[in-house]
C-alpha positions as CSV (number, residue, x, y, z in Angstrom):
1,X,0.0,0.0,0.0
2,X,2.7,2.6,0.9
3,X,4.7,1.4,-1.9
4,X,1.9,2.2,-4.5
5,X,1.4,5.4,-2.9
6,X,4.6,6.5,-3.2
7,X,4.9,5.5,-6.8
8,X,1.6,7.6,-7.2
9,X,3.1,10.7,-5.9
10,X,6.1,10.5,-7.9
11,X,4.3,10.0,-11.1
12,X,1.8,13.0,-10.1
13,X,5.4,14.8,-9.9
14,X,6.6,13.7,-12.8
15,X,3.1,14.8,-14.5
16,X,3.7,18.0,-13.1
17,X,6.9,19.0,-13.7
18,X,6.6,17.7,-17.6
19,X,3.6,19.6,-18.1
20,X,5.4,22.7,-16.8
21,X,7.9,22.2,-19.0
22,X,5.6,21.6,-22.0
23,X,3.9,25.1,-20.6
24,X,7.3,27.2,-20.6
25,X,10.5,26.0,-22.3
26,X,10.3,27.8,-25.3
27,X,13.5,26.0,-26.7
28,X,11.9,22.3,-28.2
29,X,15.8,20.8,-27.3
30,X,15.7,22.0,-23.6
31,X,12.3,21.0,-23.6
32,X,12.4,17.2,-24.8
33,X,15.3,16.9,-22.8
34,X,14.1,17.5,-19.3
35,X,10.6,15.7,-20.7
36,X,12.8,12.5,-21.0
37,X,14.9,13.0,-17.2
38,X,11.2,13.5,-15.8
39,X,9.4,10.5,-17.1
40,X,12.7,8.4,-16.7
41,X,13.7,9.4,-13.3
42,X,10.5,9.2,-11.0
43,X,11.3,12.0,-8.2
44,X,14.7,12.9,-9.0
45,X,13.5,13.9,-12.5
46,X,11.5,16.8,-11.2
47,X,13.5,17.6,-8.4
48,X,16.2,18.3,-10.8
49,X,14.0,20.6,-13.1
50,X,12.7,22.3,-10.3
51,X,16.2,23.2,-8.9
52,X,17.7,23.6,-12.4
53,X,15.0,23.7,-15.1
54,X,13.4,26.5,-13.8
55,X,14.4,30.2,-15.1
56,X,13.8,31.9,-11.8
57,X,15.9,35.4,-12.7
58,X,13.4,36.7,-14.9
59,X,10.6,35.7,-12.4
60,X,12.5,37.4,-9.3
61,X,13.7,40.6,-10.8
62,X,10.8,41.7,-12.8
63,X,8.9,40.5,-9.1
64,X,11.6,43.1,-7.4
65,X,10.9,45.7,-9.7
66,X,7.6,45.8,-10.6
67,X,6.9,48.4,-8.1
68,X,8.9,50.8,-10.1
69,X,6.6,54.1,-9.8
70,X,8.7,55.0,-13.5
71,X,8.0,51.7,-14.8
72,X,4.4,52.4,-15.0
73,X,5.0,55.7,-16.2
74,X,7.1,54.8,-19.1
75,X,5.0,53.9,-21.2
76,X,2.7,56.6,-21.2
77,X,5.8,59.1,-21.5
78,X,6.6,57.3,-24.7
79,X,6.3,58.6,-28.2
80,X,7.4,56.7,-31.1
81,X,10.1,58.4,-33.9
82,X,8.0,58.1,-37.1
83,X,9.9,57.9,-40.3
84,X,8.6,61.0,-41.2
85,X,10.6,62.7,-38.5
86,X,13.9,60.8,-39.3
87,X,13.6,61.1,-43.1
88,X,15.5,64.9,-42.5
89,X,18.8,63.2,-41.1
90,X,21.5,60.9,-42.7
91,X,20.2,57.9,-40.5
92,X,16.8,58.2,-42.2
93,X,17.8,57.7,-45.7
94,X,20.3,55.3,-45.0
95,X,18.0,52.0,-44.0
96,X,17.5,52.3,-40.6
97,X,14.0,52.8,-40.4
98,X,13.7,49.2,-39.1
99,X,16.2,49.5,-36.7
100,X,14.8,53.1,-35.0
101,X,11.6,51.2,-34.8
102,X,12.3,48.0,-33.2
103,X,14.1,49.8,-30.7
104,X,11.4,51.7,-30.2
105,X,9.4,48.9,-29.6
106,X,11.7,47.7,-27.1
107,X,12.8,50.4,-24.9
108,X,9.9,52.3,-24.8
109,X,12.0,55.4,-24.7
110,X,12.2,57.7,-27.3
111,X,15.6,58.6,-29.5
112,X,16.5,61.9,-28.9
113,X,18.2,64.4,-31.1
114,X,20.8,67.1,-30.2
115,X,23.4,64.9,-28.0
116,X,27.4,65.3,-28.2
117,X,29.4,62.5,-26.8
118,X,33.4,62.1,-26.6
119,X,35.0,59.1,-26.1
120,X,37.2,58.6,-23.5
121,X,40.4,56.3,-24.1
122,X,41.7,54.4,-20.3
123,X,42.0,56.1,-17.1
124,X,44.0,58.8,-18.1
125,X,41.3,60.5,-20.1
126,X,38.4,59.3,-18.5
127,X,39.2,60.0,-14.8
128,X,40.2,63.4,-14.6
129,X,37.3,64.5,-16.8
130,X,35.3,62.8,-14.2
131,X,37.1,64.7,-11.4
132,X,36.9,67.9,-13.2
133,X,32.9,67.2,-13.5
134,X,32.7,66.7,-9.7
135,X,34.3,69.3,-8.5
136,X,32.0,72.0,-11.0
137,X,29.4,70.4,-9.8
138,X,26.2,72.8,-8.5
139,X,23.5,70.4,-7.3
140,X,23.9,66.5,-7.6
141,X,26.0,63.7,-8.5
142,X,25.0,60.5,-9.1
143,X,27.1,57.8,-9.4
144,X,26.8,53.7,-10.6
145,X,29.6,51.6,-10.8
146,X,29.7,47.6,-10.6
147,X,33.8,47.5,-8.9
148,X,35.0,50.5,-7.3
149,X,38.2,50.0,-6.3
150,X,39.3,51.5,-3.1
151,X,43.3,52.2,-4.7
152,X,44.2,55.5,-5.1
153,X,42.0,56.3,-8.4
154,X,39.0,54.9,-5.6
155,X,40.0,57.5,-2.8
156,X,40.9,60.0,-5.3
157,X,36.8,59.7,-6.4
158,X,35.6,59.2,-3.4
159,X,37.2,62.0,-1.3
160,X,35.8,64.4,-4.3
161,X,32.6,62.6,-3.9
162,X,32.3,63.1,-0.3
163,X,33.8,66.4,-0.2
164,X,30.7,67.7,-3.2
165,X,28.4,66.3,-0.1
166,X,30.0,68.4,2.1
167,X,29.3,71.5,0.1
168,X,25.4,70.6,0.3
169,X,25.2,68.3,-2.9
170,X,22.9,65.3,-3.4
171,X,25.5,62.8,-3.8
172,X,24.7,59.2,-4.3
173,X,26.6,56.3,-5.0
174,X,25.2,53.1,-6.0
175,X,27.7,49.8,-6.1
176,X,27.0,47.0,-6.8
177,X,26.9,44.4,-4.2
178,X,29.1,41.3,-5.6
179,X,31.3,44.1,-7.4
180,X,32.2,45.4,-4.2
181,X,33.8,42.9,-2.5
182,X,36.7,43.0,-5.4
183,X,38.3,45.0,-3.2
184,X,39.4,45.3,0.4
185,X,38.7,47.4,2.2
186,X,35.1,47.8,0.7
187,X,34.6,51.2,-0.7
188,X,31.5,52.0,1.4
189,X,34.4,52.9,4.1
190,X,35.5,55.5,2.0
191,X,32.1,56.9,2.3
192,X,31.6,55.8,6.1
193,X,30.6,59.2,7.9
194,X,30.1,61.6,5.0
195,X,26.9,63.0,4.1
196,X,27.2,61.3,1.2
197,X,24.3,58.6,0.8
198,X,25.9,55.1,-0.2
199,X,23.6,52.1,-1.3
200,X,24.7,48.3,-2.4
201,X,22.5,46.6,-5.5
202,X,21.7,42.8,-3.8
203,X,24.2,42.7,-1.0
204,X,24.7,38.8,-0.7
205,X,23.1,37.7,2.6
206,X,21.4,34.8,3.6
207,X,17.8,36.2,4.4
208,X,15.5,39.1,2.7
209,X,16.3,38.8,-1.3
210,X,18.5,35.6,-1.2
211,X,22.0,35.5,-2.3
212,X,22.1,35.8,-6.1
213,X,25.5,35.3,-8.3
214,X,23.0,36.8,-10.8
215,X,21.2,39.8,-11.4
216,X,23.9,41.4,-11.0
217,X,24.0,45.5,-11.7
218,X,26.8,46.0,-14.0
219,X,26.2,49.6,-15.0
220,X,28.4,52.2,-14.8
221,X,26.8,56.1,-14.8
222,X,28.0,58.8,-13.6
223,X,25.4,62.2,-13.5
224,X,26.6,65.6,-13.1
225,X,23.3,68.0,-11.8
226,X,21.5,65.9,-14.4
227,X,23.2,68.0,-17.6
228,X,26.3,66.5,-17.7
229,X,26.8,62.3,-17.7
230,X,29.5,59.5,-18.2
231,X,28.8,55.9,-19.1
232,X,30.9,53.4,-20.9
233,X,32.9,50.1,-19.5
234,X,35.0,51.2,-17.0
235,X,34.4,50.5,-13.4
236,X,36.4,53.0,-10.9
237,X,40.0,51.9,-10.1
238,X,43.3,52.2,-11.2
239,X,43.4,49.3,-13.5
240,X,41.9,51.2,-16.1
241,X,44.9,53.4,-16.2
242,X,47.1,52.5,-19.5
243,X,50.4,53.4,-17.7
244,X,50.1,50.8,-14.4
245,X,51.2,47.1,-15.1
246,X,49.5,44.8,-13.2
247,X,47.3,41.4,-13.3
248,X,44.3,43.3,-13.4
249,X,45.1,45.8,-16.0
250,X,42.2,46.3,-18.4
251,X,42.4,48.8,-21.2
252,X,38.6,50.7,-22.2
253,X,36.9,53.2,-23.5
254,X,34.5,55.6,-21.7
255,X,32.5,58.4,-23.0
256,X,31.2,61.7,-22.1
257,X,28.0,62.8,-22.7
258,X,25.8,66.1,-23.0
259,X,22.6,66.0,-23.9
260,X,19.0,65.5,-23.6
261,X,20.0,61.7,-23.6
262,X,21.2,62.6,-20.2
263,X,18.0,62.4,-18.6
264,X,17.8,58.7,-19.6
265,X,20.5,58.0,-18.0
266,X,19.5,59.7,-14.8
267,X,16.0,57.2,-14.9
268,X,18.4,54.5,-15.0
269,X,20.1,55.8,-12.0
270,X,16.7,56.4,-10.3
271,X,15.3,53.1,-10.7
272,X,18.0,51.5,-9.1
273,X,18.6,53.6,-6.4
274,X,14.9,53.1,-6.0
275,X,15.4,49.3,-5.9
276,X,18.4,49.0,-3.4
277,X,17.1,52.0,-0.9
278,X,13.5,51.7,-1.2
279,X,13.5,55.9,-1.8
280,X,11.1,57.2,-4.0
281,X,12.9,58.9,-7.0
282,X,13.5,62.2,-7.4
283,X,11.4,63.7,-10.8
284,X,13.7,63.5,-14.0
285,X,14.0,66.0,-16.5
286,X,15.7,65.6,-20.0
287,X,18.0,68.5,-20.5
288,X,17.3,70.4,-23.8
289,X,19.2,69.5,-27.1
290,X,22.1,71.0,-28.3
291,X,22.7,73.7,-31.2
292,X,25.4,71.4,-32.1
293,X,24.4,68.5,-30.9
294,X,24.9,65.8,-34.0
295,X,24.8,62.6,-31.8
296,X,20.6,61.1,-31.9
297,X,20.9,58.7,-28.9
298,X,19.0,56.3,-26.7
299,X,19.7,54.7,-23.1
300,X,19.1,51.2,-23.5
301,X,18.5,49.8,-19.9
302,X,18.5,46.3,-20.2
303,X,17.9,43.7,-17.2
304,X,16.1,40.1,-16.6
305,X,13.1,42.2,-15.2
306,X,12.0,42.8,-18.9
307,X,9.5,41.4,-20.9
308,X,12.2,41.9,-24.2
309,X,16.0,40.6,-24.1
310,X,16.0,44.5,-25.2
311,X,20.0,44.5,-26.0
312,X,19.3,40.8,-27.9
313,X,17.6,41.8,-30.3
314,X,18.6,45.4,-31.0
315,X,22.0,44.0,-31.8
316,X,20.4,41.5,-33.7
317,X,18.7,44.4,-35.5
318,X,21.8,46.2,-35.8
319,X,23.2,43.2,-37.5
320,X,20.5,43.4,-40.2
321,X,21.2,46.6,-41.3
322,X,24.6,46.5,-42.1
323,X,25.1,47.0,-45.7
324,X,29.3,47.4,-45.9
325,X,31.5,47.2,-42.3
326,X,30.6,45.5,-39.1
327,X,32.9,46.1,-36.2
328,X,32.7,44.4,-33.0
329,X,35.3,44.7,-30.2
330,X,34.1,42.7,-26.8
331,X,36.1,41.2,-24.1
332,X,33.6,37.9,-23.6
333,X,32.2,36.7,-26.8
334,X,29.8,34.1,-26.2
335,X,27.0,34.6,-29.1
336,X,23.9,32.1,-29.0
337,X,22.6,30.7,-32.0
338,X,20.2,33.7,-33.6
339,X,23.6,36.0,-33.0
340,X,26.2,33.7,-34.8
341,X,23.1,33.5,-37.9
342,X,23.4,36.9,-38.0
343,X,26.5,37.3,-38.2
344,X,27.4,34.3,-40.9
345,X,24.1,35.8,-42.7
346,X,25.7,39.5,-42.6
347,X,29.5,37.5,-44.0
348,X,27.4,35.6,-46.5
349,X,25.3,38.7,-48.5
350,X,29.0,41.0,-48.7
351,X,29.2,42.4,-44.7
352,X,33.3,42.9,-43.8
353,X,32.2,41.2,-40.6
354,X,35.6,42.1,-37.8
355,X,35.5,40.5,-34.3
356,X,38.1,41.8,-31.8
357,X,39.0,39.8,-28.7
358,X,41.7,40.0,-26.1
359,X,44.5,37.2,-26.9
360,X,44.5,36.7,-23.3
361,X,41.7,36.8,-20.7
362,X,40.9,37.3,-17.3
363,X,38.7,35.0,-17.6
364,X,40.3,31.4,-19.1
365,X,36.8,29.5,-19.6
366,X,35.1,32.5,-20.9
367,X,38.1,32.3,-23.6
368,X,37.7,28.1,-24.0
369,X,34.4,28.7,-24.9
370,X,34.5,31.2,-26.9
371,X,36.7,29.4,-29.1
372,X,34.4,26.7,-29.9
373,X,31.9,29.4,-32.0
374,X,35.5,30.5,-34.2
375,X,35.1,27.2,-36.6
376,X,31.4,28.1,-37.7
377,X,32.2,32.2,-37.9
378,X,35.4,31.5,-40.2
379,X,33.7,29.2,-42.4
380,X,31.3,31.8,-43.0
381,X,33.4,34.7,-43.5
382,X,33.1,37.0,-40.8
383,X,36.8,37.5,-39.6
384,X,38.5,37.5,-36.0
385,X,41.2,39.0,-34.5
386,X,43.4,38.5,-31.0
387,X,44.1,41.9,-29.9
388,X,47.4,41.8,-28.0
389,X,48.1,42.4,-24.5
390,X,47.3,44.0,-22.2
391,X,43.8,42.6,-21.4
392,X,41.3,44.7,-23.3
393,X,37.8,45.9,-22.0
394,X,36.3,47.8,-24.8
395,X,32.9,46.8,-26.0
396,X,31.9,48.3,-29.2
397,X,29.3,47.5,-32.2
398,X,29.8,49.4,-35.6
399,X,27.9,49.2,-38.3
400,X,28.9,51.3,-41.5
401,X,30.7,54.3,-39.9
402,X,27.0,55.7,-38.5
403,X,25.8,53.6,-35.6
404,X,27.5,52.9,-32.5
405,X,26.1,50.6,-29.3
406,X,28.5,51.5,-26.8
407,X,28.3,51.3,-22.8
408,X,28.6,48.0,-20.1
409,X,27.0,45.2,-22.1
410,X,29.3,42.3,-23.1
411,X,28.4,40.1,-26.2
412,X,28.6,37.0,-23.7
413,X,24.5,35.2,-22.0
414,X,25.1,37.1,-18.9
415,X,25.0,40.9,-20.5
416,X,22.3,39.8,-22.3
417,X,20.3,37.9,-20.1
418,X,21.4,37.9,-16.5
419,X,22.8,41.3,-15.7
420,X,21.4,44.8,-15.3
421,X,23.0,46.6,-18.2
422,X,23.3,50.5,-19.5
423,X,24.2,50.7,-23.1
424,X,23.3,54.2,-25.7
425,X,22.5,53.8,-29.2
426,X,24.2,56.4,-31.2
427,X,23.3,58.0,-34.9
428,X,26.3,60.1,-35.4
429,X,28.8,59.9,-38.1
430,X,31.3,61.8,-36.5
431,X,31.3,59.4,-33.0
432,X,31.1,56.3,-35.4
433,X,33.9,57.2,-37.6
434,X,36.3,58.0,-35.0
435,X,35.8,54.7,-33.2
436,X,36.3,53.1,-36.4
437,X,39.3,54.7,-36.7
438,X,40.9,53.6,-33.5
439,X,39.1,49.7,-34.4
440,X,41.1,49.9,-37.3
441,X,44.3,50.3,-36.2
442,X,43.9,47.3,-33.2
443,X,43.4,45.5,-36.1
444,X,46.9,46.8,-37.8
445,X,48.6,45.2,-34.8
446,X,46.1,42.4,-33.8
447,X,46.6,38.7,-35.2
448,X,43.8,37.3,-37.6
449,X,42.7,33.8,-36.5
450,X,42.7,31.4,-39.5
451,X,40.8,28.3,-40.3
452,X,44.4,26.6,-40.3
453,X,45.1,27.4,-37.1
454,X,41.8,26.4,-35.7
455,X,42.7,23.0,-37.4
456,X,45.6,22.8,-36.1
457,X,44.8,22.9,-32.5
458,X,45.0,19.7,-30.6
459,X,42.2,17.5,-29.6
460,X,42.8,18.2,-26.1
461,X,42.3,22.0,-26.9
462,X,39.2,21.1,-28.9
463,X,37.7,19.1,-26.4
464,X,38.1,21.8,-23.6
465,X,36.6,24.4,-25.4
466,X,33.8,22.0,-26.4
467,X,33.1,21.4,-23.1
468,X,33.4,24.9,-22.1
469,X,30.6,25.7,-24.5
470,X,28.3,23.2,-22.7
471,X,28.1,26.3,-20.0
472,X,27.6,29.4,-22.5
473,X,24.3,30.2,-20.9
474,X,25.8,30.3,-17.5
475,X,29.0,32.0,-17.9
């Protein structure tokens, strides 16, 4: 009798958990795969696909979130950019109608005209404009950073930081709670006494919201009395700066930016301070365009909370409307199926398809399987190059000398899928070109992989790398 009823409960399980799956994998291979571990293992089947099988990062951040008071406001703030209105500007007659409108569709934020943005190459340009920014500032600074590094670069910004609160500024600074602990002593003791509000995104802990290697807030911002802002890749700490040696060295570009765009990127800043302090946010304004202004930009805030993979599929977009050059230059490369279509399908109809990557990386299994896609890409076309040391952060799109997606986002699962991410979409020739300019010479001095070489790695290589790829959506 016991026996039958436990047999009876493990098949309701197994029921269960097989017609959840049949409910919400959307992948058929994922899908008949845990069908077949359910039916076949009574118990452990569904215990398995309940602890494993079941995507619970959208579910908890968009749960987390929801209460967003700008969330429900976004979308009756929206307007859509009609065709109409872009057909006046070099983007408009150039085929990227489709583009401006899927991201439209997407964001739900509007793209703005009259921005100006500068890149910024390694610490040595990017930090002292930053410092520079702080100390003019009149009214507020608002900072978001994934690592900041408590070196001198660290107490260099956070002494400015604490000594704008001490003039009567709203300072914030938002770090991320994982990100912090990469250095010792944690940065909040820089802070520690100041009147200078300091916040962690998901602290690890072992009550209230869980502890999450996920969902991690890898943006970086930086808003100056919401006129002024600076996004890009770099985190805050001196191994951004080109002239220090050192394990952790990464070269990067950063980027200044003026604009009404600016105000997008002070929502981002809002909604996560929101998030990790529970304080409502403070009203947003988008500061007006400029006479000379050529940049039309967007803030793409991307996240698991969102009913798009909103970065996903605008590069994917991006992709499509490449009609001569695409550039991509990206520390983790670690493209899913639809992405290495596109970009075989963008080799295949004529697209110069370029793919940058550090020759060495921080981060060896990121590199293994990385590796595995390079057989495929070749074949195709597309072409990829090993940029030489030192360790390279950059992460750039490019596609025909007009549109740049520039900002934290890797090309790797957990940039597009798992992390909270800050990117900008930019229309602007004048951006574009120069960043092609500096993409082509890294390639001048970076080593083309061949199909030869691929060929000639050994089978212990091979198999690593293969293996390595069996974890592409977790790494």
């Amino acid at each position: 009798m016991l026996a039958t009823l436990i047999v009876s409960i493990l098949g309701i399980l197994s029921l269960a958990a097989a017609g959840h799956v049949l409910l919400h994998k959307r992948d058929p291979r994922s899908a008949f795969g845990w069908l077949v571990i359910c039916c076949l293992l009574p118990g452990l089947g569904p215990l398995g696909y309940w602890l494993l099988g079941i995507n619970r990062i959208h579910t908890r951040a968009r749960d987390w979130r929801l209460g967003l008071p700008r969330a429900r406001a976004a979308e009756a703030r929206f307007c859509s950019w009609s065709l109409l209105q872009g057909s006046g500007v070099a983007f408009g007659e150039e085929g990227y109608g489709a583009l401006v409108s899927l991201s439209d569709a997407v964001t739900r934020r509007p793209l703005l005209p009259g921005n100006r943005l500068r890149s910024l190459m390694n610490g040595e340009q990017a930090f002292p404009a930053m410092l520079e920014a702080i100390a003019g500032a009149r009214d507020s600074l608002y900072l978001s950073t994934y690592i900041f590094d408590t070196d001198h670069i660290g107490r260099m910004l956070g002494a400015a930081l604490t000594e704008a609160a001490e003039r009567g500024l709203d300072v914030r600074v938002l770090v991320d709670g994982f990100g912090e602990l990469y250095s010792l002593p944690a940065a909040r003791q820089l802070f520690r006494g100041s009147k200078a509000a300091y916040a962690r995104f998901l602290p690890p802990a072992l009550t209230g919201r869980g502890l999450h290697f996920n969902l991690r807030n890898h943006r970086k911002l930086l808003i100056v009395d919401g006129q002024r802002g600076f996004t890009g890749g770099m985190n805050i700490g001196a191994r951004h700066l080109a002239a220090v040696q050192g394990r952790r060295q990464a070269h990067d570009i950063h980027f200044a930016v003026e604009g009404p765009v600016v105000g997008q990127m002070l929502e981002a800043f809002m909604d996560d301070w929101y998030f990790a302090t529970g304080e409502a946010p403070s009203p947003c304004s988008y500061p007006p365009p400029l006479a000379d202004g050529t940049a039309f930009c967007r803030g793409i805030s991307a996240g698991p909370n969102e009913d798009f993979e909103k970065l996903r599929w605008i590069v994917l977009g991006a992709i499509g409307c490449a009609r001569n050059r695409l550039r991509v230059m990206t520390p983790y490369f670690i493209p899913d199926r639809a992405l290495v279509a596109a970009f075989n399908a963008a080799a295949l109809r004529g697209v110069a398809v370029d793919i940058v990557l550090p020759v060495k990386n921080n981060l060896p299994y990121v590199a293994w399987a990385s590796r595995a896609y390079f057989s495929e890409l070749l074949e195709h076309g597309c072409r990829i190059y090993y940029q030489p040391p030192p360790f390279v952060h950059s992460k750039l799109l490019l596609v025909d000398d007009l549109y740049a997606l520039v900002g934290s986002a890797n090309l790797d699962p957990r940039s597009l899928r798992l992390n909270f991410e800050f990117n900008l979409e930019v229309f602007d020739a004048g951006l574009a070109g120069g960043l092609a300019d500096h993409f082509n010479a890294v390639c001048l001095v970076a080593r083309q992989v061949t199909v030869q070489e691929i060929r000639d790695w050994n089978r212990a290589s091979r198999l690593r790398d293969g293996f390595a790829k069996l974890f592409s959506p977790y790494l």
